[in-house]
N, CA, C and O atoms as CSV, one atom per row, in Angstrom:
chain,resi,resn,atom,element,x,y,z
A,1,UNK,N,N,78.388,182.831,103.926
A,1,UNK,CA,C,79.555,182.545,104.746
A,1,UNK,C,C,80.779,182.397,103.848
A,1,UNK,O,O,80.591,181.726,102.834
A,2,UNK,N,N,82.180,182.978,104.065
A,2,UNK,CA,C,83.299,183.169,103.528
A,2,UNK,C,C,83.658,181.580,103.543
A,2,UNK,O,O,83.228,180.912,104.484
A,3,UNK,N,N,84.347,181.031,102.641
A,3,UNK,CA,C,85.080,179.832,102.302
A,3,UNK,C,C,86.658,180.258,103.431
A,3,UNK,O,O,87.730,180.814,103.194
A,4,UNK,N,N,86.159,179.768,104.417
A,4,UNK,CA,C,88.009,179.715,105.140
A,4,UNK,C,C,88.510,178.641,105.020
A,4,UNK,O,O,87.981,177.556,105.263
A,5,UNK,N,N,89.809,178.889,104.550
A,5,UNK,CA,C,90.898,177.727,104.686
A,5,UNK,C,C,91.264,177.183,105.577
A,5,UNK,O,O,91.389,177.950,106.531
A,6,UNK,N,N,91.623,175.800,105.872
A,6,UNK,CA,C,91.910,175.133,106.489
A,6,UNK,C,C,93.317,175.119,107.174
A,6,UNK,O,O,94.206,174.928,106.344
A,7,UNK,N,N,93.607,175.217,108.002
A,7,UNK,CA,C,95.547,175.442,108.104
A,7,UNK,C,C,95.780,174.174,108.424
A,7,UNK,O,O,95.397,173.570,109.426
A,8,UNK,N,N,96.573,173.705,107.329
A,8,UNK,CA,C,96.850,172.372,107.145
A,8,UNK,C,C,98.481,172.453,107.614
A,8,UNK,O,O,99.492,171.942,107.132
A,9,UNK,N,N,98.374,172.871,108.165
A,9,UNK,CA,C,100.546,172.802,108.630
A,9,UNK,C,C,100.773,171.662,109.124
A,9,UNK,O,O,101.612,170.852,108.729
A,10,UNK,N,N,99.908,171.536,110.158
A,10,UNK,CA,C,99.826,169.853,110.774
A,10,UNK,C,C,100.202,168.948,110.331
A,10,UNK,O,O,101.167,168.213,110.542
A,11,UNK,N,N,98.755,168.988,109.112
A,11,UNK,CA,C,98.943,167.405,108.794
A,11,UNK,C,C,100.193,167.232,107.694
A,11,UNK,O,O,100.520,166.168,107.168
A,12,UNK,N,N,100.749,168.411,107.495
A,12,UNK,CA,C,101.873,168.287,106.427
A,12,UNK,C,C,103.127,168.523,107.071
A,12,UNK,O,O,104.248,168.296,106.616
A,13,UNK,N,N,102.847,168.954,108.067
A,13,UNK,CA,C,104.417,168.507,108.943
A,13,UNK,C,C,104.739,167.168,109.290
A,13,UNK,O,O,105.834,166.621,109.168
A,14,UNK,N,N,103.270,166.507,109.907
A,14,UNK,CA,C,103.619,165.316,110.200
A,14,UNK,C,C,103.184,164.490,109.463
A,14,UNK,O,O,103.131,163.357,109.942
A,15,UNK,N,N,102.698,164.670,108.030
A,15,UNK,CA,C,102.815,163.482,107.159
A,15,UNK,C,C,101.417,163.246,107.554
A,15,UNK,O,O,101.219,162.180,108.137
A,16,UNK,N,N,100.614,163.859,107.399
A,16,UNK,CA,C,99.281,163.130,108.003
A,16,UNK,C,C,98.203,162.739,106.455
A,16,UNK,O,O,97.795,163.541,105.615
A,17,UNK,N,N,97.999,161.331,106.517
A,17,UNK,CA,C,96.787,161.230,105.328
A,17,UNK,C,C,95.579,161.394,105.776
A,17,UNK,O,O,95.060,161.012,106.824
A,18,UNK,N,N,95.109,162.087,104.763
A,18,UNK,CA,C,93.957,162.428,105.421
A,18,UNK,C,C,92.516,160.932,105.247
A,18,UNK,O,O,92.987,160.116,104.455
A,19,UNK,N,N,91.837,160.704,105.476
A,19,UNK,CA,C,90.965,159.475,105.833
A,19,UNK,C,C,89.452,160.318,105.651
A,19,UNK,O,O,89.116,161.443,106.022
A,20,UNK,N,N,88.726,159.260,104.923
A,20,UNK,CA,C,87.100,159.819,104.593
A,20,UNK,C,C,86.750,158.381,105.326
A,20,UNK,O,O,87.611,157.740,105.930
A,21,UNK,N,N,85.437,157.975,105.201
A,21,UNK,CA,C,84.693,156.907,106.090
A,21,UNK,C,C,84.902,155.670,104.954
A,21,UNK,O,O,84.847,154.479,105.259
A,22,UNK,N,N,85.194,156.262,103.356
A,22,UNK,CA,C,85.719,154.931,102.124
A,22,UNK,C,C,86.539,154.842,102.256
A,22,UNK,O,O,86.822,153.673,101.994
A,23,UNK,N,N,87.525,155.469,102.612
A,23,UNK,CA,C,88.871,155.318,102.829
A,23,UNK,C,C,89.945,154.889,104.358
A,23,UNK,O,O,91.116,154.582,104.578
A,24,UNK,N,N,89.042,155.045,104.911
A,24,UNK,CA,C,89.438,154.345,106.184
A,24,UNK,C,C,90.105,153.202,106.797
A,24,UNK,O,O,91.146,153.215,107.455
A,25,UNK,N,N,89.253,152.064,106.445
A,25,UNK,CA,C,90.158,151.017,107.009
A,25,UNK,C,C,91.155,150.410,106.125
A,25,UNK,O,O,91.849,149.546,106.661
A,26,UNK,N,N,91.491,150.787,104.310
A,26,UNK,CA,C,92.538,150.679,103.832
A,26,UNK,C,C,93.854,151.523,104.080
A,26,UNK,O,O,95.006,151.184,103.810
A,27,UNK,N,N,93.410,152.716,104.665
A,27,UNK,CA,C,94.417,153.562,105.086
A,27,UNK,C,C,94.813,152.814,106.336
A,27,UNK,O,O,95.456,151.788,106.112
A,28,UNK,N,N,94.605,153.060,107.432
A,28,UNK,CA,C,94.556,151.891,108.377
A,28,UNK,C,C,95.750,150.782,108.258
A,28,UNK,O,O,96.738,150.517,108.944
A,29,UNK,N,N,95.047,150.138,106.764
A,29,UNK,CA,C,95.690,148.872,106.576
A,29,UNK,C,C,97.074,149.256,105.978
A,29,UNK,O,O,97.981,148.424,105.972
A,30,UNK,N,N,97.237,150.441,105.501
A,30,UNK,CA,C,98.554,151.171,104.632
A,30,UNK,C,C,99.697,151.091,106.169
A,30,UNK,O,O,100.880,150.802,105.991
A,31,UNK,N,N,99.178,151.372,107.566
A,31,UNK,CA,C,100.443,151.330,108.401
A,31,UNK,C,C,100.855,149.749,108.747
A,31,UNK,O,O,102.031,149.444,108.945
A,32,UNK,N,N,99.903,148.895,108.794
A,32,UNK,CA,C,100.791,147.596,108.327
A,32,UNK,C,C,101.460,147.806,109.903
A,32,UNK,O,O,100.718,148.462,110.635
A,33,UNK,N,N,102.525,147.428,110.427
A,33,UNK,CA,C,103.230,147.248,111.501
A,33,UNK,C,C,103.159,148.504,112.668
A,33,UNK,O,O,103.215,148.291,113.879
A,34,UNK,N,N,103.008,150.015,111.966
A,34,UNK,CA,C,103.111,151.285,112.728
A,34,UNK,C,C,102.066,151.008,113.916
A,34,UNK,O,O,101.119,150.224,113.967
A,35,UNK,N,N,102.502,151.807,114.733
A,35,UNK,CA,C,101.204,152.116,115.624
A,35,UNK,C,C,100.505,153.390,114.989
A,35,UNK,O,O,100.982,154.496,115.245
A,36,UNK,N,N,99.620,153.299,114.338
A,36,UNK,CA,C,98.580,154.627,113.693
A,36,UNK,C,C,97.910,155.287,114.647
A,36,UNK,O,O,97.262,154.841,115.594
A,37,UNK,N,N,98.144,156.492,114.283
A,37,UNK,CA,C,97.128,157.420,115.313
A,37,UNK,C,C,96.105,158.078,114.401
A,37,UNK,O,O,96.600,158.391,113.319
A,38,UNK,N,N,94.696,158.402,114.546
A,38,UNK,CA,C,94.271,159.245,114.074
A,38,UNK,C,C,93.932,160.454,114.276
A,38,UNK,O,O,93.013,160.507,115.094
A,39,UNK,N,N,94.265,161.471,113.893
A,39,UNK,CA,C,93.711,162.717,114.517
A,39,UNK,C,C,91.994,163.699,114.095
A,39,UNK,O,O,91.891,164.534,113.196
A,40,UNK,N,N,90.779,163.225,115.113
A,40,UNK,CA,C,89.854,163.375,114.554
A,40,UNK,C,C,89.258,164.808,114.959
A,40,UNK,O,O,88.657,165.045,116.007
A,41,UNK,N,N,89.604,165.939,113.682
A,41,UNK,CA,C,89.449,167.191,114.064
A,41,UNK,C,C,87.923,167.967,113.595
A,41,UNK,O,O,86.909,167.269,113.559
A,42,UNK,N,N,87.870,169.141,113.319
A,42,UNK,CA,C,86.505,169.649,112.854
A,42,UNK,C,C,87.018,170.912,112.535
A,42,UNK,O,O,87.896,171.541,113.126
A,43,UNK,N,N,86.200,171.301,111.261
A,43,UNK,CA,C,86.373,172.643,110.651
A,43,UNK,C,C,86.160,173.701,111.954
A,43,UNK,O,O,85.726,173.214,112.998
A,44,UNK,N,N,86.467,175.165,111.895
A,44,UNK,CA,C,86.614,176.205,112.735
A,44,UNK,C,C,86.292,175.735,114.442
A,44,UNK,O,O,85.601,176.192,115.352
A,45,UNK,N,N,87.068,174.755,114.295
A,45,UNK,CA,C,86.921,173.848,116.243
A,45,UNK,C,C,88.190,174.896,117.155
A,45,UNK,O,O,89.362,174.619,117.410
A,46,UNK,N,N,87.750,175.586,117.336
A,46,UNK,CA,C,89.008,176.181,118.314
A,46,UNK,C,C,90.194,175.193,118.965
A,46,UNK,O,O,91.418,175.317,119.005
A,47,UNK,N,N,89.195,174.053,119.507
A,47,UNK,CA,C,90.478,173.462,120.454
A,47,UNK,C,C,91.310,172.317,119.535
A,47,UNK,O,O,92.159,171.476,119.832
A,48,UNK,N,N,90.818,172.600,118.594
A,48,UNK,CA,C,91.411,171.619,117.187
A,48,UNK,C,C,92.445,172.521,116.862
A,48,UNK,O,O,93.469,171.873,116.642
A,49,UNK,N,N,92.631,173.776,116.731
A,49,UNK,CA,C,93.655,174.562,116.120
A,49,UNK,C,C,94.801,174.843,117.509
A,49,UNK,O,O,96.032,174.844,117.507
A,50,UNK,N,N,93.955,175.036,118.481
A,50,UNK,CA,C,94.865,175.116,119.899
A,50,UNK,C,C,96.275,173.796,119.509
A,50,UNK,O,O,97.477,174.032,119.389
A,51,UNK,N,N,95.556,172.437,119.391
A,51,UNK,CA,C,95.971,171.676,119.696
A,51,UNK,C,C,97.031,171.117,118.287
A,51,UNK,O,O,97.928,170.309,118.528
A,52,UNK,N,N,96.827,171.603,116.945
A,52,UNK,CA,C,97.869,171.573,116.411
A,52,UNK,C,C,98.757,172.640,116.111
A,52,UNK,O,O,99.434,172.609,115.083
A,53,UNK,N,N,98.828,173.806,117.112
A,53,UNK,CA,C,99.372,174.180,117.340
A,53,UNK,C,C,100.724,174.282,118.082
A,53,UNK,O,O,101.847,174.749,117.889
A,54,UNK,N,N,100.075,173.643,118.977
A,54,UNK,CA,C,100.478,172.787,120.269
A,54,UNK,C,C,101.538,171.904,119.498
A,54,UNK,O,O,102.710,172.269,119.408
A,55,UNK,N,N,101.170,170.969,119.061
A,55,UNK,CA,C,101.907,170.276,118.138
A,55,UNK,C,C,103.204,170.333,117.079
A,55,UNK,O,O,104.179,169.614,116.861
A,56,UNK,N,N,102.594,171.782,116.463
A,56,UNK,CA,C,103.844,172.684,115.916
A,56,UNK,C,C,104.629,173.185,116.484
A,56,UNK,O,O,105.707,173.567,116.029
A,57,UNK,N,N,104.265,173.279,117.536
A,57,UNK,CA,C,105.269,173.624,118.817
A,57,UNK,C,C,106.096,172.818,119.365
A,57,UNK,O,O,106.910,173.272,120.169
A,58,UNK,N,N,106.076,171.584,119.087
A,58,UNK,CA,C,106.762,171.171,119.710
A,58,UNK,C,C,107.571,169.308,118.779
A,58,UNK,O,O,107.877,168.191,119.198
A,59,UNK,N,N,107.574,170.142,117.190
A,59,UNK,CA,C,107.915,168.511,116.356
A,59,UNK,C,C,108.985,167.964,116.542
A,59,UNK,O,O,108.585,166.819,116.328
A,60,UNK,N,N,110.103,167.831,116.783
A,60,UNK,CA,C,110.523,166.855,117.100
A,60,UNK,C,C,110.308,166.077,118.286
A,60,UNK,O,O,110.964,165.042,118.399
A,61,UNK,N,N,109.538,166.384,119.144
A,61,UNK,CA,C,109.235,165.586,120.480
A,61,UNK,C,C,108.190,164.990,119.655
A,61,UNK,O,O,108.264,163.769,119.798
A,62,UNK,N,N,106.771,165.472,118.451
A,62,UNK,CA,C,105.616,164.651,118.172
A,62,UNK,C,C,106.461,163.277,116.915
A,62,UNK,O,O,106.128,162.093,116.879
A,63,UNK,N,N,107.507,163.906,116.077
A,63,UNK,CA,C,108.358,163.054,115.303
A,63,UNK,C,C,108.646,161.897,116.396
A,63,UNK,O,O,108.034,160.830,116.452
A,64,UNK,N,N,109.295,162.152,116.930
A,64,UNK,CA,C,110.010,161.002,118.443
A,64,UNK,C,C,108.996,159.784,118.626
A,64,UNK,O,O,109.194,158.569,118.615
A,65,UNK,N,N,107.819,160.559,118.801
A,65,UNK,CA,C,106.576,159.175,119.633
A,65,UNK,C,C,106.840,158.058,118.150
A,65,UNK,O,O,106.190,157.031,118.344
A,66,UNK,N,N,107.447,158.017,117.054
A,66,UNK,CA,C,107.262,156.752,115.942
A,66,UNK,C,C,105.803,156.772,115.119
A,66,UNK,O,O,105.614,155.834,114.345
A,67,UNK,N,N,104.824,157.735,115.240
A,67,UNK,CA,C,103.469,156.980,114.786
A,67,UNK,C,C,103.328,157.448,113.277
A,67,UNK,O,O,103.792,158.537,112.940
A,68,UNK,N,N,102.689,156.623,112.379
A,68,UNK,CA,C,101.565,156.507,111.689
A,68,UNK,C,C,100.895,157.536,111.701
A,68,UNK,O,O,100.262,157.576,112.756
A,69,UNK,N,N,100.639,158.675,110.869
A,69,UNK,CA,C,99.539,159.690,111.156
A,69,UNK,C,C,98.283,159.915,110.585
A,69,UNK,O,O,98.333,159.449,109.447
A,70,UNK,N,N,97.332,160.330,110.774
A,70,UNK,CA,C,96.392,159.706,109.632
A,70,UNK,C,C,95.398,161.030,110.278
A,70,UNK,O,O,95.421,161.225,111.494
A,71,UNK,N,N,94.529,161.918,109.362
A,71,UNK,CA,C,93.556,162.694,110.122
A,71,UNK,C,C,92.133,162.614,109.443
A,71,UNK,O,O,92.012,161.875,108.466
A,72,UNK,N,N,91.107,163.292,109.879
A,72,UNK,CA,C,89.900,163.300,109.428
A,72,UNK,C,C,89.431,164.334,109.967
A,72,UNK,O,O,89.856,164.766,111.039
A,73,UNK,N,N,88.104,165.093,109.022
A,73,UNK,CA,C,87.433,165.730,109.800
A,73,UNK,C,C,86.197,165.485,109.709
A,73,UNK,O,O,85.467,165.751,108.754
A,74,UNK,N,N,85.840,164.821,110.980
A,74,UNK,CA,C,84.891,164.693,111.041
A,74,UNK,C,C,83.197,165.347,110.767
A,74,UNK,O,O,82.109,164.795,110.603
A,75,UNK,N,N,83.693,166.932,110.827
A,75,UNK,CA,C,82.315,166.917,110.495
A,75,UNK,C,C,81.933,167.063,109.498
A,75,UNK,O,O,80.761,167.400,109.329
A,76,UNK,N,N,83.093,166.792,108.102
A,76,UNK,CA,C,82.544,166.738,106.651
A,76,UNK,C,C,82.494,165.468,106.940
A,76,UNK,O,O,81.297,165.395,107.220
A,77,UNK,N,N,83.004,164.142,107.116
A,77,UNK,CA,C,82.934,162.815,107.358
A,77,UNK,C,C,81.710,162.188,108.976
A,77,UNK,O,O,81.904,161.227,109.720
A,78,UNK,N,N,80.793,162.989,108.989
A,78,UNK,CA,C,79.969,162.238,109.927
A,78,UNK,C,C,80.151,160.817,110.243
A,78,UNK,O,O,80.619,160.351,111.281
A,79,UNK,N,N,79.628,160.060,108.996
A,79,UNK,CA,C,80.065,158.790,109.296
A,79,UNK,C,C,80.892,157.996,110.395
A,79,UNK,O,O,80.691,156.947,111.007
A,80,UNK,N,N,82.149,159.169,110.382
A,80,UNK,CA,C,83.227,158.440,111.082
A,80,UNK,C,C,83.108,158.617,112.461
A,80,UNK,O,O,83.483,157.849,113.346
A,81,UNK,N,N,82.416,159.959,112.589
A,81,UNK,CA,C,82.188,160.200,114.141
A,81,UNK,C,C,81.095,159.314,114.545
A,81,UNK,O,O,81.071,158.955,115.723
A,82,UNK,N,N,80.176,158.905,113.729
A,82,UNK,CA,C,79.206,158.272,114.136
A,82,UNK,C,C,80.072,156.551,114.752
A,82,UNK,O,O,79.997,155.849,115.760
A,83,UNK,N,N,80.494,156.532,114.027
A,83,UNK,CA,C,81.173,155.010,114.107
A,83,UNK,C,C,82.086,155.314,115.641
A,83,UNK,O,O,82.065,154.500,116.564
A,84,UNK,N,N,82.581,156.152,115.677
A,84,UNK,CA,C,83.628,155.824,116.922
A,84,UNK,C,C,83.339,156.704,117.806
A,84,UNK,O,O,84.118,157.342,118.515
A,85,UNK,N,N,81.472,156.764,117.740
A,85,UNK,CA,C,81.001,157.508,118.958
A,85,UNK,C,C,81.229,158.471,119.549
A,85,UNK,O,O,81.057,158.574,120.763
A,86,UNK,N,N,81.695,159.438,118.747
A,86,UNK,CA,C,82.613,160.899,119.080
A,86,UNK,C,C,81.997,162.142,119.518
A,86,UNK,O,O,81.357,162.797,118.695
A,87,UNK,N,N,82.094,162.471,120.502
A,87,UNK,CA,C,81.169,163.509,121.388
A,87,UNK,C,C,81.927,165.100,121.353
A,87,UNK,O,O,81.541,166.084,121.983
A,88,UNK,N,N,82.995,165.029,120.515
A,88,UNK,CA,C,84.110,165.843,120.555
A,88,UNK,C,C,85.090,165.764,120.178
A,88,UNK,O,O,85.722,164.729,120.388
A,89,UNK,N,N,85.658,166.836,119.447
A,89,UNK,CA,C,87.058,166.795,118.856
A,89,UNK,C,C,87.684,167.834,119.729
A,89,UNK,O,O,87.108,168.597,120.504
A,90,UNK,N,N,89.291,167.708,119.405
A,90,UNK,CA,C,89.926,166.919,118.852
A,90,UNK,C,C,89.814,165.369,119.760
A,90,UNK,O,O,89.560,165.394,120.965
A,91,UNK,N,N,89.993,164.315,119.160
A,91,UNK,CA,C,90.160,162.995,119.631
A,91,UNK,C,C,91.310,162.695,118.640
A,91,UNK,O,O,91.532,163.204,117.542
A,92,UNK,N,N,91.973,161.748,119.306
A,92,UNK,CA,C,92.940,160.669,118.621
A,92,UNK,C,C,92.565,159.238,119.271
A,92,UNK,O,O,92.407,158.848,120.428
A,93,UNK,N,N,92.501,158.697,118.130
A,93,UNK,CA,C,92.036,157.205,117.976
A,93,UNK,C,C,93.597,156.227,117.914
A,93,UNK,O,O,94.135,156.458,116.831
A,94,UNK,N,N,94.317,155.369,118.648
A,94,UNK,CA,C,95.614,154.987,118.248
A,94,UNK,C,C,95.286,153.586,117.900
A,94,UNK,O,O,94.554,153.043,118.728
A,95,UNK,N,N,95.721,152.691,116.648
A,95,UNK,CA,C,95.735,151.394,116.086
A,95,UNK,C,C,96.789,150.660,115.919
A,95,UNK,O,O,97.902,151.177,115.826
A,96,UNK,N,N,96.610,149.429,115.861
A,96,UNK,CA,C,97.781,148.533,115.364
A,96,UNK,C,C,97.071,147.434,114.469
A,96,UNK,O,O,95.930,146.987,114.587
A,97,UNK,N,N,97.831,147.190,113.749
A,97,UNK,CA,C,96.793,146.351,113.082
A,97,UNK,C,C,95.707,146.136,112.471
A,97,UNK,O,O,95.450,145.065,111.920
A,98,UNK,N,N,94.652,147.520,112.510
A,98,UNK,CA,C,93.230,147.537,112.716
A,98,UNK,C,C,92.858,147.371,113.667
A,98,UNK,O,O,91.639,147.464,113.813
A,99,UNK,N,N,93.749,147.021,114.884
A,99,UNK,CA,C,92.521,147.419,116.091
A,99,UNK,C,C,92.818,148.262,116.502
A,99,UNK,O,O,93.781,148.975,116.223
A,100,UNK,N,N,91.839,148.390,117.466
A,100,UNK,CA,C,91.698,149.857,118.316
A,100,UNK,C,C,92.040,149.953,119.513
A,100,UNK,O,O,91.263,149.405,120.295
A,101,UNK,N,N,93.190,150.602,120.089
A,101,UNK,CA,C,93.769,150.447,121.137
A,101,UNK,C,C,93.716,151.077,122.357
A,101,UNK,O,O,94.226,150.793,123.441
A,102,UNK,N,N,92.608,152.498,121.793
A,102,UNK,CA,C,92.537,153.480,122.934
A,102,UNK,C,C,92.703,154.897,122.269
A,102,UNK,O,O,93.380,154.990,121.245
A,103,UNK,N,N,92.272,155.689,122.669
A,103,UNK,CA,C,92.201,157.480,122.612
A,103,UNK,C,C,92.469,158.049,123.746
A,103,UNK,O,O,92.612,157.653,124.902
A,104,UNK,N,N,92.546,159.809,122.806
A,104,UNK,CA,C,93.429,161.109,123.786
A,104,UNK,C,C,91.438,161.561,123.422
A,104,UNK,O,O,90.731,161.344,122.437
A,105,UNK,N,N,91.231,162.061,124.413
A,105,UNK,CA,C,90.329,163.222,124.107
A,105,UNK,C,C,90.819,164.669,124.373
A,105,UNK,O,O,90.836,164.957,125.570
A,106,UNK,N,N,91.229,165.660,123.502
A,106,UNK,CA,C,91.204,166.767,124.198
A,106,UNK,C,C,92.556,166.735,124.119
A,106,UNK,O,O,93.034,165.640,124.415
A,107,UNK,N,N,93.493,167.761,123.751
A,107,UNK,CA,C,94.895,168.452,124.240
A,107,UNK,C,C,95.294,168.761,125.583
A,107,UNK,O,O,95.235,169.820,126.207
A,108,UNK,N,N,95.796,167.395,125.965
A,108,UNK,CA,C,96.040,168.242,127.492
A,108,UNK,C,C,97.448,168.483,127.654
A,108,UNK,O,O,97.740,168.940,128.759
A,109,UNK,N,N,98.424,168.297,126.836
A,109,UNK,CA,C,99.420,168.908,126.892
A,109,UNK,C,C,100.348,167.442,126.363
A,109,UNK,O,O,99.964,166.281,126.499
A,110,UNK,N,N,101.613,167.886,125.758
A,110,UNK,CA,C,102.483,166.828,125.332
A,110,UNK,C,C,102.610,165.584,126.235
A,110,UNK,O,O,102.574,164.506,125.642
A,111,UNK,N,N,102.751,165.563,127.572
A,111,UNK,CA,C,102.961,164.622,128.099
A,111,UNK,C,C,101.747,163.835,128.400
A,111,UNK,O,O,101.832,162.607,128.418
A,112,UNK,N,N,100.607,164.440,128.643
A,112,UNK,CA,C,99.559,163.506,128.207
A,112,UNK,C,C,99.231,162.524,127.171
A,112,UNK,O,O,98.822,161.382,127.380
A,113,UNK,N,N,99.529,163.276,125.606
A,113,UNK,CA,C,99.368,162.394,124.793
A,113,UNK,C,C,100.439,161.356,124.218
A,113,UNK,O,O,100.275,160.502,123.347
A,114,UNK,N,N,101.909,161.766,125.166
A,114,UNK,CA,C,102.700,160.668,125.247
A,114,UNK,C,C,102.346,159.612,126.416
A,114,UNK,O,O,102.849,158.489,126.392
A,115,UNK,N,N,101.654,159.926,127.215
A,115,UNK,CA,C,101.454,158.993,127.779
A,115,UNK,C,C,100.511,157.963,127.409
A,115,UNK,O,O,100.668,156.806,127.799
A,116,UNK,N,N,99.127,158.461,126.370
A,116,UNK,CA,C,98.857,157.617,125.458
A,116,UNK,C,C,99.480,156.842,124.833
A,116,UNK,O,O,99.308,155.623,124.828
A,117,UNK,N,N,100.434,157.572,124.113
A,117,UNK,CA,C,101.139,156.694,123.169
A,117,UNK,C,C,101.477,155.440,123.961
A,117,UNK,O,O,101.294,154.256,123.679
A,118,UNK,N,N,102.059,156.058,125.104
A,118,UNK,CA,C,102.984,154.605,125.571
A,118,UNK,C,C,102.292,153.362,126.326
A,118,UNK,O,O,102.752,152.254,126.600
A,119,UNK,N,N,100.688,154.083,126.631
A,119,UNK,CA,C,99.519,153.109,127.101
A,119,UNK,C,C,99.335,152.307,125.625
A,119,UNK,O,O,99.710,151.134,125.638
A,120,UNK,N,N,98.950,152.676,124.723
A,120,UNK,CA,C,99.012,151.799,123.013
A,120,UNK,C,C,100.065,150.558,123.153
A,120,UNK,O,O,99.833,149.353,123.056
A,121,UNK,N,N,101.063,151.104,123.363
A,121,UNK,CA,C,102.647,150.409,122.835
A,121,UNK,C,C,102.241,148.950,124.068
A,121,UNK,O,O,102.203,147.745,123.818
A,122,UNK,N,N,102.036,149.540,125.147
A,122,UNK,CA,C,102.107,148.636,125.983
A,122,UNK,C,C,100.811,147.185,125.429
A,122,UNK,O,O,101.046,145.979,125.356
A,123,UNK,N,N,99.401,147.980,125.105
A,123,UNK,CA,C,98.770,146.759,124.444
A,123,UNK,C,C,99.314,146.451,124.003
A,123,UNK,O,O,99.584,145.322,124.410
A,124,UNK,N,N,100.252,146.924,122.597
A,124,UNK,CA,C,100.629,146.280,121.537
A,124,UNK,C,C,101.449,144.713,122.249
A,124,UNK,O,O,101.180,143.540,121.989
A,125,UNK,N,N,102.483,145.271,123.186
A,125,UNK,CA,C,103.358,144.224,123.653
A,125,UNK,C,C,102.040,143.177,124.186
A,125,UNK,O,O,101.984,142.021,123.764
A,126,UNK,N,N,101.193,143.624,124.975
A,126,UNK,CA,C,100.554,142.308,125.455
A,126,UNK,C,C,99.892,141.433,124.437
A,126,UNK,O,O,99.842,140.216,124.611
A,127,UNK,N,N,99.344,142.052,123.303
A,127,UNK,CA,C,98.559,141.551,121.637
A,127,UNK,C,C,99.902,140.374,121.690
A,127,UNK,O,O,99.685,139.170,121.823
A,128,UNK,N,N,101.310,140.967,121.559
A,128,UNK,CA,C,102.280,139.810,120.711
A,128,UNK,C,C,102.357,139.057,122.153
A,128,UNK,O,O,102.470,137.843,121.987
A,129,UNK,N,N,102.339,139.298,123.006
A,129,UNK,CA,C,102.814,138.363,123.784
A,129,UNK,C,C,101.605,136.935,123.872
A,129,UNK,O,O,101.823,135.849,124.410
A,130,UNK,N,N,100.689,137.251,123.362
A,130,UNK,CA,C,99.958,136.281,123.600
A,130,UNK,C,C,99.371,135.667,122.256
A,130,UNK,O,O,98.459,134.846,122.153
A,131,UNK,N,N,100.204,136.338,121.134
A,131,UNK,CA,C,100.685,135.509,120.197
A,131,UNK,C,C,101.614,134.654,120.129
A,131,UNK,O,O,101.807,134.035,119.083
C-alpha cells in the first residue's frame, strides 16, 4: 500500500495541535480559559475530508466561533477512541477546563456545528454561574 499524505490544510489553517492519548490532557490543559474543541478524524475517512473541507470553505465564519483547536487521529491513536467511546469520525469533542461539554458527530453543515458551539458556551455560563 502507497504511503498517502495526509492533507493537513485544516489543521494548519486553524491552528490545530495535534493530540496523541500522552499528550492529551496537557494539551487540554494548554487552553486554560478557551473553549477547546477537538477534532477526532481518521486516515482515508471520506467524511473526515468532506468535512474539512467544508471547513476550508468557509474560515472566517470557523475563525469567528473563538475555539481552541486541537485534532487527533484516531485510528493511529486507538486509545483515544477507546476512551471517548467513538463509533465514528469525524466527531468533535468541545472542553472547558478539562471537562467535557458535549460533541458534533458528523458534518452536518456550519450551522449545526455552531450550534454546538453555542450549546458548550451555554454550559460554560451555567459551570460559572454556580461558581
Amino acid at each position: 500500500m502507497a504511503n498517502i499524505p495526509v492533507d493537513a490544510t485544516a489543521f494548519a489553517a486553524f491552528d490545530m495541535q495535534e493530540l496523541s492519548a500522552e499528550t492529551f490532557d496537557a494539551g487540554l490543559e494548554s487552553a486554560a480559559d478557551e473553549l477547546a474543541v477537538v477534532f477526532f478524524w481518521g486516515f482515508e475517512c471520506f467524511n473526515c475530508e468532506i468535512a474539512k473541507k467544508a471547513m476550508l470553505a468557509k474560515p472566517d465564519e470557523i475563525r469567528a466561533l473563538g475555539l481552541k483547536w486541537f485534532h487527533s487521529n484516531v485510528y493511529e491513536h486507538r486509545d483515544l477512541g477507546r476512551r471517548f467511546m467513538l463509533h465514528g469520525v469525524p466527531t468533535w469533542f468541545f472542553f472547558f477546563r478539562g471537562k467535557r461539554l458535549g460533541r458534533a458527530t458528523g458534518w452536518h453543515g456550519l450551522g449545526q456545528f455552531e450550534a454546538a458551539v453555542a450549546a458548550a458556551r451555554e454550559k460554560i455560563r451555567a459551570l460559572e454561574a454556580k461558581a
